[in-house]
N, C-alpha and C positions, 0 to 999 in steps of 0.2 A: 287235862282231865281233872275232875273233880273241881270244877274252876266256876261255878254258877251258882246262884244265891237266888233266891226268892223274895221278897219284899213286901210291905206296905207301908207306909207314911204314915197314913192316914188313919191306922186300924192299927199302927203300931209294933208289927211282930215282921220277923226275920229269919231264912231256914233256908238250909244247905240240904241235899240229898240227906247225907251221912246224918245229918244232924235230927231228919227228920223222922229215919229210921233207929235210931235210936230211942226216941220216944216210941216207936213201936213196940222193940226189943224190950224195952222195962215194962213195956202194958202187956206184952202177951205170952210170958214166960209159963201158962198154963196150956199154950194153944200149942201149935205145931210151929208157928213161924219162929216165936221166939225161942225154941229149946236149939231149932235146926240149923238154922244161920245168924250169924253177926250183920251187924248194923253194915256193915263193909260191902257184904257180900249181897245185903237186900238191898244197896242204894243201885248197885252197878244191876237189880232188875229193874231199876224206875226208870233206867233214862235205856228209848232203842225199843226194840221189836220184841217185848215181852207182855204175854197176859197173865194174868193171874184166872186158872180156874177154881173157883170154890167148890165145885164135886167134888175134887181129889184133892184140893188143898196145894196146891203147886201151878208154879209158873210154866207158861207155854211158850215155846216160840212161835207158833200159828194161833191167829185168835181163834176161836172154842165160839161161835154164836153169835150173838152180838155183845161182847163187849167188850169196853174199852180198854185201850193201854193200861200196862198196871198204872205210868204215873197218875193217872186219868181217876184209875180205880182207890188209889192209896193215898193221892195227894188232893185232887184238884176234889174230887167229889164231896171228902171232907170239910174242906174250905167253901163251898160253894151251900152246905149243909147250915152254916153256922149264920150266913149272911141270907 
């Protein structure tokens, strides 16, 4: 566990679950996510069968609609934003 990294050569930058939830944790200490859980406890929703609904502001175990995995929603969508 806790054992995967994310990478790019090329573009320069590197990130761990935990490490990238923490950057969450320090941006959204006004919102729900940041006051509610630790960086700890929101990386172990990125990886496995969790969605994030924005209606109610919390993670699902069944997807809500169409969308995607939370990593999907938290990690990749961001990234894929920038490029």
């Amino acid at each position: 566990r806790n054992n995967v990294a994310f990478s790019s050569a090329i573009h320069g930058w590197f990130f761990t679950l935990e490490s990238w939830t923490q950057v969450y944790a320090e941006h959204s200490r006004n919102d729900s996510l940041g006051e509610n859980m630790t960086a700890q406890q929101f990386a172990s929703k990125l990886w496995g069968d969790w969605w994030w609904n924005e209606d109610v502001r919390q993670f699902e175990s069944e997807p809500i609609g169409h969308q995607g995995r939370s990593f999907v929603t938290f990690c990749l969508e961001p990234l894929w934003k920038i490029y």
